[in-house]
N, C-alpha and C positions, 0 to 999 in steps of 0.2 A: 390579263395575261401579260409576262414580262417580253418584252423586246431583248430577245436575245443580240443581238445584230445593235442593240445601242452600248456603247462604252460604258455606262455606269451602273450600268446590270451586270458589269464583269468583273470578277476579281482576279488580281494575279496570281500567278500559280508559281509554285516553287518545284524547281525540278531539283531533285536530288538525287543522289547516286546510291547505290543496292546497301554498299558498306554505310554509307549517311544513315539510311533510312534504320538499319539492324541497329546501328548504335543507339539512333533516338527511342525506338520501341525500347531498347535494354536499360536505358536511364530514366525512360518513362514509367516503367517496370518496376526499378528500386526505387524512385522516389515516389509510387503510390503505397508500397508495399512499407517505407518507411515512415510514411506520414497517417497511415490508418492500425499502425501498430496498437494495442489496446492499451499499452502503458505509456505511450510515448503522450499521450494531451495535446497531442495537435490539433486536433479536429472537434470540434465542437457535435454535443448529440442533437442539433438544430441543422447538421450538414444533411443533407441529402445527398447530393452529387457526387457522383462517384464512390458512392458507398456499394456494397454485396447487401442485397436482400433490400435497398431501398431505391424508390420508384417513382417517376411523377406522379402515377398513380395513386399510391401511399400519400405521400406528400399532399395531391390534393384532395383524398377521403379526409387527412388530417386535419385540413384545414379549413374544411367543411365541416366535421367535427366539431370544429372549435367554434366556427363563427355561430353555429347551431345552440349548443350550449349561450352560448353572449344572448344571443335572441330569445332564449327561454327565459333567460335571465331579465329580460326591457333592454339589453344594454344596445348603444348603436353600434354598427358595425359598419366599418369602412374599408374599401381596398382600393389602391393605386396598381395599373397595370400596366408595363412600361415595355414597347417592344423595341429591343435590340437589334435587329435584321437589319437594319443599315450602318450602327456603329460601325462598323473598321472600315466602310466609305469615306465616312465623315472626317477620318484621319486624312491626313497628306502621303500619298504612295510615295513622294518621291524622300519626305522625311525617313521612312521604313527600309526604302533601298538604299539609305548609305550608310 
């Protein structure tokens, strides 16, 4: 269980103001709607994230899938699993706040 009450179980919080917050949702807005455009080739069809209609779910049938075939096949199959959940600790807060 995490220690709420220790320091490094905390992350800061960014307090923003109503107008801050509208304008990020609106830029956040045009820049997903620009970059999954179908003609525009931004986005690779190996993107999952943030895609309409696709899903960790998806994603890990897919990849079940595939390893499934490999193994029908003899072939070896290997996966590296790498958790995240402490990265932006690991930076320097006081780097980020200036």
């Amino acid at each position: 269980m995490i220690d709420e009450a220790e320091r490094e179980n905390c992350c800061p919080l960014s307090m923003l103001s109503m107008p801050s917050k509208i304008l990020e949702s609106c830029v956040s807005d045009m820049v997903t709607t620009h970059v999954f455009k179908d003609n525009q080739g931004l986005v690779s069809d190996k993107q999952w994230t943030y895609r309409k209609g696709f899903s960790i779910e998806l994603l890990l049938s897919h990849i079940m899938e595939i390893w499934r075939h490999a193994i029908d096949k003899k072939l070896a199959v290997g996966a590296a699993f790498i958790d995240f959940q402490q990265a932006f600790n690991s930076v320097s807060h006081p780097i980020l706040l200036n």
